[in-house]
C-alpha positions in Angstrom: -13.9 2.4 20.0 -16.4 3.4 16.8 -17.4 0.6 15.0 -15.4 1.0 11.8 -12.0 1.1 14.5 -13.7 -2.4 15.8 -13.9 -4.0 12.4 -10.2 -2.9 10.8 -8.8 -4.4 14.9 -10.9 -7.4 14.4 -9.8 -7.6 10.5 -6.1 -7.1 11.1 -6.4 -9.7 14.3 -8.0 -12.2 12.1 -5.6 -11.9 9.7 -2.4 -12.4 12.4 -4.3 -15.1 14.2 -6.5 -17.0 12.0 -7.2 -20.1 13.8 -8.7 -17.7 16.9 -12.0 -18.7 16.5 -13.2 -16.3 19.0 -12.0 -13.7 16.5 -13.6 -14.9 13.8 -17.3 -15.1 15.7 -16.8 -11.1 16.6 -16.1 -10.3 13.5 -19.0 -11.8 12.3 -21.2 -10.1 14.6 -19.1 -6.7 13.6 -20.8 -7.7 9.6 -24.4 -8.6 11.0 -24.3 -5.2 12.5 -23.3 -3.3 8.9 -25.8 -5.6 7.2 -23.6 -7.5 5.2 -24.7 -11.3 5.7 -22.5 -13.1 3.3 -19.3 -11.9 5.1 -20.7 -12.4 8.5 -21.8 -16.4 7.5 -17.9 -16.8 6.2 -17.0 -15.9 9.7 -19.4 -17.5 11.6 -18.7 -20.5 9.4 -14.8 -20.1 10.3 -15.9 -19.8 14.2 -17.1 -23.2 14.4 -18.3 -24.7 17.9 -17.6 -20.7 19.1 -20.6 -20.0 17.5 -22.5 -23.3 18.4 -22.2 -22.2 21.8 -22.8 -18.6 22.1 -25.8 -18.7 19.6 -27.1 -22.1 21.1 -27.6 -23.5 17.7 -25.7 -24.6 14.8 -25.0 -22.3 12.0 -27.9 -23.2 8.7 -25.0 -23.4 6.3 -22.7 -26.1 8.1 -24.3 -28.7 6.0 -25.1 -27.4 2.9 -21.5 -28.8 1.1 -23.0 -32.2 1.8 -26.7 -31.1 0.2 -25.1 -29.1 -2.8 -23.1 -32.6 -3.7 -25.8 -34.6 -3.5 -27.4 -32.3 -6.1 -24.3 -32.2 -8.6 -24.5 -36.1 -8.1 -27.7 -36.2 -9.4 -27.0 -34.1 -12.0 -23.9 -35.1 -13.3 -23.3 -32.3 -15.5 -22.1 -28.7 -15.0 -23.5 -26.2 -13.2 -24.1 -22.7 -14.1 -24.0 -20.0 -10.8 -26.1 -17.0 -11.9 -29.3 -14.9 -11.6 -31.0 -18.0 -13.9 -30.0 -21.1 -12.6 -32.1 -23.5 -10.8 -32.8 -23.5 -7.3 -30.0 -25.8 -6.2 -27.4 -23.7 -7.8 -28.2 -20.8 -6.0 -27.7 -22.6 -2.8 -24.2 -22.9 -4.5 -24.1 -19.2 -5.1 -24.9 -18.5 -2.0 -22.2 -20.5 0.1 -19.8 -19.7 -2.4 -20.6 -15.9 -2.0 -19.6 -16.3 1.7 -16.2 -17.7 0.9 -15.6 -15.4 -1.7 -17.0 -12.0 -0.5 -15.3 -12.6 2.6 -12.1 -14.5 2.9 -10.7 -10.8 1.4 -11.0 -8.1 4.0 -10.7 -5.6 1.4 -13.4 -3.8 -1.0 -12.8 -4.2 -4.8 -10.2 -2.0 -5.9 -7.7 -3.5 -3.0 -8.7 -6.9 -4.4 -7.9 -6.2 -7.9 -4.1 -4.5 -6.6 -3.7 -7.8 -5.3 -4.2 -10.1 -9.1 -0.9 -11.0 -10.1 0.5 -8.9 -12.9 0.5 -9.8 -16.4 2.8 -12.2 -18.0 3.5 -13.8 -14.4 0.6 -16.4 -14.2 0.0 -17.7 -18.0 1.6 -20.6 -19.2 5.1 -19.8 -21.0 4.7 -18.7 -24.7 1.1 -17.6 -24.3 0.0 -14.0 -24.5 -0.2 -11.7 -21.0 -3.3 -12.6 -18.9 -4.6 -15.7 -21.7 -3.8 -18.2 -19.1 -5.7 -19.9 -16.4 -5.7 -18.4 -12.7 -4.1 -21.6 -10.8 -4.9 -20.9 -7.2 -2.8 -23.3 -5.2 -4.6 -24.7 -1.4 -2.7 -27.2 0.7 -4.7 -30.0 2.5 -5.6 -28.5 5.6 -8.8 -29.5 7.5 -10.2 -32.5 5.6 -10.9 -32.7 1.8 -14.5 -31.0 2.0 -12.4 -27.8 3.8 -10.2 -27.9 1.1 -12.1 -27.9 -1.9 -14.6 -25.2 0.1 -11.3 -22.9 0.1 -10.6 -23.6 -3.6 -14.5 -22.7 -4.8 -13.9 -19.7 -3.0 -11.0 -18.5 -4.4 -11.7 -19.2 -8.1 -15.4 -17.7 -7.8 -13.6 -14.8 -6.4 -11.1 -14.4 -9.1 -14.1 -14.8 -11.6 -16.1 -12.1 -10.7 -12.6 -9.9 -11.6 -10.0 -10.4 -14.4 -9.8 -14.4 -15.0 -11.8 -16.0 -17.8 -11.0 -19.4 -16.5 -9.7 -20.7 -13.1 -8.1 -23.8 -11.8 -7.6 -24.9 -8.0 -4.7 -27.3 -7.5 -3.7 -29.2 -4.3 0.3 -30.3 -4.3 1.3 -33.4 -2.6 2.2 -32.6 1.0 4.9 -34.2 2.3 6.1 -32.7 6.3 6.8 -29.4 6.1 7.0 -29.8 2.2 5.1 -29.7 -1.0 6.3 -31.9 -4.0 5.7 -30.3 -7.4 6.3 -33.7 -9.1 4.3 -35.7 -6.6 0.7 -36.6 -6.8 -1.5 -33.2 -7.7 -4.5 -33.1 -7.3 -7.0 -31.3 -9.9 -9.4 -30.1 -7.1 -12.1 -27.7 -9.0 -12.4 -25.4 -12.3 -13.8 -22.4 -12.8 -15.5 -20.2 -16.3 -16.5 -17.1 -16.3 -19.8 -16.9 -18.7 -20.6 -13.5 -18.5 -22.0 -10.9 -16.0 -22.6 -12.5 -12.6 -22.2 -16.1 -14.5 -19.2 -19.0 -13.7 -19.7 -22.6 -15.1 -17.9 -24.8 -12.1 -16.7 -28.2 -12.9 -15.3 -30.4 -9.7 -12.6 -32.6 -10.4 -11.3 -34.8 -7.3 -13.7 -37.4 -6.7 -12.4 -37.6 -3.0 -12.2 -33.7 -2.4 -16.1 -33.8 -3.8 -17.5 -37.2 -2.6 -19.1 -36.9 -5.8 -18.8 -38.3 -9.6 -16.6 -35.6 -10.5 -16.3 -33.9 -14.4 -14.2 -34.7 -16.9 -10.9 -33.5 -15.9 -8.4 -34.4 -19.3 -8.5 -30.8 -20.8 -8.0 -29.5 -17.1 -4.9 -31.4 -16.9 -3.5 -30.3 -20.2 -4.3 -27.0 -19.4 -2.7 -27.4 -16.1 0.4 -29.2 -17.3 1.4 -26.8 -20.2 1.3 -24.0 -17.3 3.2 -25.9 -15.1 6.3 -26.5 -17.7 6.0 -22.6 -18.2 6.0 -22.1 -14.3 9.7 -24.0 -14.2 11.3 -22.0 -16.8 9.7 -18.7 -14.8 11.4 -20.4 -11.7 14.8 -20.3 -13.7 14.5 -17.3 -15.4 13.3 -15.2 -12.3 16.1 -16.7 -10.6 18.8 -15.8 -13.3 17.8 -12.3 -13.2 18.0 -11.8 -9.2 21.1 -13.6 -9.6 22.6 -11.5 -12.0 21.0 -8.4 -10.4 22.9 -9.6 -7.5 26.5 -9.5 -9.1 26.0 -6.7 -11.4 23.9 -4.1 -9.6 21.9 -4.0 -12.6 19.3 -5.4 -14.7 19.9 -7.5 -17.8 18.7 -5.8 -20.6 18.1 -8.8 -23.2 17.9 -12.8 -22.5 21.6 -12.6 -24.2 23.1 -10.9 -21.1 22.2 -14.3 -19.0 23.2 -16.8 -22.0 27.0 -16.0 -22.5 29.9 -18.5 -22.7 31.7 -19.9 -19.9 32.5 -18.4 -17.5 30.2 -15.7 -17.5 27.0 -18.6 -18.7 24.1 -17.2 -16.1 21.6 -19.7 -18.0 23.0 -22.9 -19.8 20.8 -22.2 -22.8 17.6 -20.9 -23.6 14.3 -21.8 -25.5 11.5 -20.4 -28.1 9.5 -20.0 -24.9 11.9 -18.7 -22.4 12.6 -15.7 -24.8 9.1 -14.5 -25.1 8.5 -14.7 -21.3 12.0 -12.3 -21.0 10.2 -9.2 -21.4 7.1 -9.5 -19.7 9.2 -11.0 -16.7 11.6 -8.8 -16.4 8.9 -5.7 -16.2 6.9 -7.4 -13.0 10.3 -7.8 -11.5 11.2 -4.3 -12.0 7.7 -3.3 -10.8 7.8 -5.4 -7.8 11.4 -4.3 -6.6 10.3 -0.7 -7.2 7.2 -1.6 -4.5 9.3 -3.8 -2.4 7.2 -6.8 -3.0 9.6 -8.6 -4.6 12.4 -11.4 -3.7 15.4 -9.9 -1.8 17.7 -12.2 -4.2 18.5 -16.1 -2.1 16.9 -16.9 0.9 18.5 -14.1 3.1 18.0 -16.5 6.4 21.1 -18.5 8.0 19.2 -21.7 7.9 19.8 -21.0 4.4 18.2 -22.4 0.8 14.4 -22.5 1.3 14.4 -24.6 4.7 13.6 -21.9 6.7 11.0 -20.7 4.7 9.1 -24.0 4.7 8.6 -23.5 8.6 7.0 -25.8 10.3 3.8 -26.7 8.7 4.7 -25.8 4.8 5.7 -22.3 5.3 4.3 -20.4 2.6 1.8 -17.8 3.7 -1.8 -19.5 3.4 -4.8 -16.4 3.2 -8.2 -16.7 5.4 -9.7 -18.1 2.1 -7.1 -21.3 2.2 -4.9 -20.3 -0.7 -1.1 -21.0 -0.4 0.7 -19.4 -3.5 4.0 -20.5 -4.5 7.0 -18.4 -3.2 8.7 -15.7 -4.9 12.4 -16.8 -4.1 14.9 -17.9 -6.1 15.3 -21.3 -6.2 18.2 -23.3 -4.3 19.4 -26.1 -3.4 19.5 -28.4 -0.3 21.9 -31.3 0.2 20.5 -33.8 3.0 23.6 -35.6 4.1 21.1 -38.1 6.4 19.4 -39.6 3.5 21.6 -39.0 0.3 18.9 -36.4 -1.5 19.6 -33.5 -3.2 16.5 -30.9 -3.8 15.8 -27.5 -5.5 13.4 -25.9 -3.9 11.5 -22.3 -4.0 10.2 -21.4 -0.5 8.0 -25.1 0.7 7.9 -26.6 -3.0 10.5 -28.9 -3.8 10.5 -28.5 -7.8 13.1 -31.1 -8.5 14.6 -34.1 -6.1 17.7 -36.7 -6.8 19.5 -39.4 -4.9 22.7 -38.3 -4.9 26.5 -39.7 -3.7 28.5 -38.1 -0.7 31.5 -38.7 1.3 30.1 -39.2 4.8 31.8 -36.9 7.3 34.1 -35.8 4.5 31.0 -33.7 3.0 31.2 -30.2 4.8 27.8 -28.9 6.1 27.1 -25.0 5.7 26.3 -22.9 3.0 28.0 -22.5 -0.6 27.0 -20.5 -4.2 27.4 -21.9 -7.4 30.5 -19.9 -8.5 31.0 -21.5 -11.9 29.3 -24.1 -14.0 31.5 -26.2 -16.3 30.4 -28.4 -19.4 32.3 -31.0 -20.3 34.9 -30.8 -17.2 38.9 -32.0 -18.3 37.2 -31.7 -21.4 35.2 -35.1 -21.9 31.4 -36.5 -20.6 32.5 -39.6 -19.5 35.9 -39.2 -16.8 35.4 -38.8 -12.9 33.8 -35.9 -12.8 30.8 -36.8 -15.9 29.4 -34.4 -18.5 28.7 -31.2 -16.1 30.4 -29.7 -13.1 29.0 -27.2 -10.6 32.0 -25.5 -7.8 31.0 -24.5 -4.2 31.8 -21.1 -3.4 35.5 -21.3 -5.2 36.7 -24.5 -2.9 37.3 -27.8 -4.3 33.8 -29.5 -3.2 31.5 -29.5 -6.9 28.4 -31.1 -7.6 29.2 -32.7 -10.6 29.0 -36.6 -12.2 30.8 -39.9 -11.7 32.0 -42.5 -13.6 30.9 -44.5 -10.5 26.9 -44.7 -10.5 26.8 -47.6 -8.4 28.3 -44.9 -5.8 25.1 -42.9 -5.9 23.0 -43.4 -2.1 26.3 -43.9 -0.6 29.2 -42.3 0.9 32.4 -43.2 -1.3 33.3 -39.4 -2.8 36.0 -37.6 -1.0 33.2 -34.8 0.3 31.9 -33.5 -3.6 27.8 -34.7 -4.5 28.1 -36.9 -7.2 25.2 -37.4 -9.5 23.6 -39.9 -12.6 24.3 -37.7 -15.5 20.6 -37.8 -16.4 19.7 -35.6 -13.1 22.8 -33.7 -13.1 22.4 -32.4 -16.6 18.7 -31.2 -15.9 19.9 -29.7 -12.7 22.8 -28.0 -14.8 19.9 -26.4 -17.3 17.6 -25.8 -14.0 19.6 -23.5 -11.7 21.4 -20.9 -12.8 25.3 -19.3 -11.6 24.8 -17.6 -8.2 22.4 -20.5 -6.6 22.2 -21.2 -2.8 23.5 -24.7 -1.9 22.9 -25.7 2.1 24.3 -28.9 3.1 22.5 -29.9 6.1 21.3 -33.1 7.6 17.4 -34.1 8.5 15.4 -31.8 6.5 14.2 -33.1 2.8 11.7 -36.2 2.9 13.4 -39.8 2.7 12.1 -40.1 -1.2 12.5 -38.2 -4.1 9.7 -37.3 -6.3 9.3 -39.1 -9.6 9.8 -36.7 -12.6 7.6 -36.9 -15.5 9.4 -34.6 -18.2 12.9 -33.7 -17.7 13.5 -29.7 -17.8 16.4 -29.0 -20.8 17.5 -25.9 -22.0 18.8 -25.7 -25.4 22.9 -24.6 -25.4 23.8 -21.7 -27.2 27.0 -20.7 -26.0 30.3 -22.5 -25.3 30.7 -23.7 -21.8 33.4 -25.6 -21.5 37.2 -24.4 -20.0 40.1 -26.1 -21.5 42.5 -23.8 -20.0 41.4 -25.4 -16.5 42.3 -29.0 -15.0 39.7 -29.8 -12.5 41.2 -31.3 -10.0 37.9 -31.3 -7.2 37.7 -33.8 -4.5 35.7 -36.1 -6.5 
């Protein structure tokens, strides 16, 4: 083969079979021979002993993570990666050249096609593209790996469209990733201009270092966060009613109507100004056939299958493992009395919940109508929201039994403490996937910080019904 049909083979093998560190060493020898250096060190690097052995020596940049943190200990302040800087920062420069340059097999113009699209990564409320880049890494190969991956992808993204950048690590637990457990703030990024980023290194364990001041990180990174939720919920109502219609919604309205056509339980100040900007990447990304399919679309049903066995979500060469596209659902363990909704491997929300043993059916269900106020009062068998199973008499709903909750006294329905139910009523809308399985979500549910809440705007409630589910 020519030499440019050896490089896209090697390129698409790599990509297919990343841990093949065999692959990785060619491909780095494909670079040395096209003169580009950086590349070829990011493979070579990613080789490991395969290069120790057929080169007979160990590759110069191995150790330079441990020399460029003893540096920023020294310094203690941030750094500034550019044409100007002192000597020890271009050492930075150049490793974090080779992660950048490289871990994309693609020149410029493919890089950029590959940014998210406006309105889809900023925090809710803000402006189109006035948010941070969070690039999310999981905890693969050791901290040092980790934060490695992260530098590489934020210096990446600030040599394109990102003024600032922020690398986050969510707490892995199995196969899953918690989005209320413990995050970890990992490194931050700012562009300063032509060639120029300021770095700041936040995890003290990721960086064996005395790490920056991370308080305005975290702000930064918790007001995105609350705006990633309601993009969660929102993205999700629009598949969902997408799915049932064979249509768009054409206004935030067409998902907030009163029962029993109420997509969304409510909406907010924020949720209406990310309608628009939401709904157009949608559209954009079903027209390319990039986006979600609507649900899971697997048997194994409601995110478990997509978590796979090591955390499921794709992870690039360069060690970034974005958050899924899917709409959430939700997953009933029957082994351990937890109810989660989840989006591909995160688990966004988690609650012990009450079940009826063998009484509970396993299989897969839809939301098919969400009730406020079932029989008309918050406080009877059924407590302040109900949600029915595919039409049958099995709900999620509340109890005027909490002390039932972690045990199996219902007569097959989940019963919930109001608190959890009534966030989960506001957090998924009419349509979701419920799978009720056994073995599969972790024993504990993550603690929750800040409840989600929707504000109501229509009337849910059904007088004309008496609820008569198998509590």
């Amino acid at each position: 083969m020519e030499l440019k049909d050896d490089m896209n083979y090697l390129k698409r093998y790599v990509q297919n079979h990343p841990d093949n560190r065999m692959a990785w060493y060619l491909l780095g020898k494909q670079y040395m021979q096209e003169g580009k250096e950086a590349k070829a060190n990011y493979c070579f690097l990613q080789s490991g002993s395969i290069y120790d052995a057929y080169e007979r020596k160990q590759h110069p940049l191995v150790n330079e993570p441990r020399q460029i943190l003893a540096v920023w200990n020294r310094k203690r302040k941030r750094l500034l990666l550019g044409a100007r800087t002192s000597a020890a920062a271009l050492v930075i420069l150049a490793l974090m050249l080779a992660f950048s340059t490289a871990s994309s097999e693609e020149d410029a113009g493919e890089a950029a096609d590959r940014q998210p699209m406006p309105g889809i990564e900023q925090a809710a409320g803000q402006e189109p593209g006035s948010g941070p880049r969070i690039a999310f890494v999981k905890p693969a190969g050791g901290d040092g790996t980790m934060l490695g991956n992260a530098l590489g992808v934020l210096l990446r993204s600030a040599s394109q469209t990102k003024e600032k950048g922020l690398a986050v690590s969510l707490e892995q637990d199995g196969k899953w990733r918690k989005w209320t457990g413990n995050t970890r703030l990992l490194a931050e990024t700012e562009r300063q201009g032509t060639g120029r980023a300021g770095v700041s290194l936040l995890d003290a364990k990721a960086c064996d270092c005395l790490p920056d001041e991370s308080t305005s990180a975290r702000k930064s990174y918790t007001a995105w966060s609350k705006g990633q939720e309601l993009r969660w919920t929102l993205s999700s109502a629009i598949a969902h009613y997408r799915e049932q219609t064979s249509s768009w919604p054409s206004k935030l309205e067409d998902l907030v109507r009163p029962y029993p056509r109420n997509m969304l339980s409510g909406s907010s100040k924020a949720m209406k100004a990310l309608f628009a900007p939401l709904l157009n990447v949608m559209k954009a990304e079903a027209a390319a056939g990039t986006g979600p399919q609507g649900g899971t679309g697997n048997e194994g049903g409601s995110g478990e299958q997509n978590a796979g066995e090591s955390g499921g979500e794709s992870v690039s060469a360069s060690g970034e493992a974005p958050l899924s596209k899917e709409p959430l659902s939700i997953i009933v363990d029957k082994s351990n009395h937890q109810l989660a909704v989840v989006s591909g491997d995160v688990i966004v929300r988690s609650y012990a919940v009450g079940l009826g043993g063998g009484k509970t059916p396993s299989g897969q269900f839809v939301i098919s109508e969400k009730v406020r106020d079932p029989n008309g009062r918050s406080d009877g068998e059924f407590g302040s929201r109900g949600m029915a199973l595919s039409d049958t008499r099995y709900a999620i709903h509340g109890t005027n039994e909490p002390d039932s909750i972690g045990k199996d006294e219902s007569h097959g329905c989940v019963r919930m403490a109001r608190k959890d139910l009534e966030e989960l009523y506001d957090l998924v809308p009419l349509g979701t996937e419920v799978n009720i399985k056994s073995g599969v979500l972790p024993d504990q549910a993550a603690p929750i910080a800040t409840r989600f809440r929707l504000q109501p705007a229509q009337d849910e409630t059904n007088s004309a019904k008496v609820y008569d589910w198998l509590d």
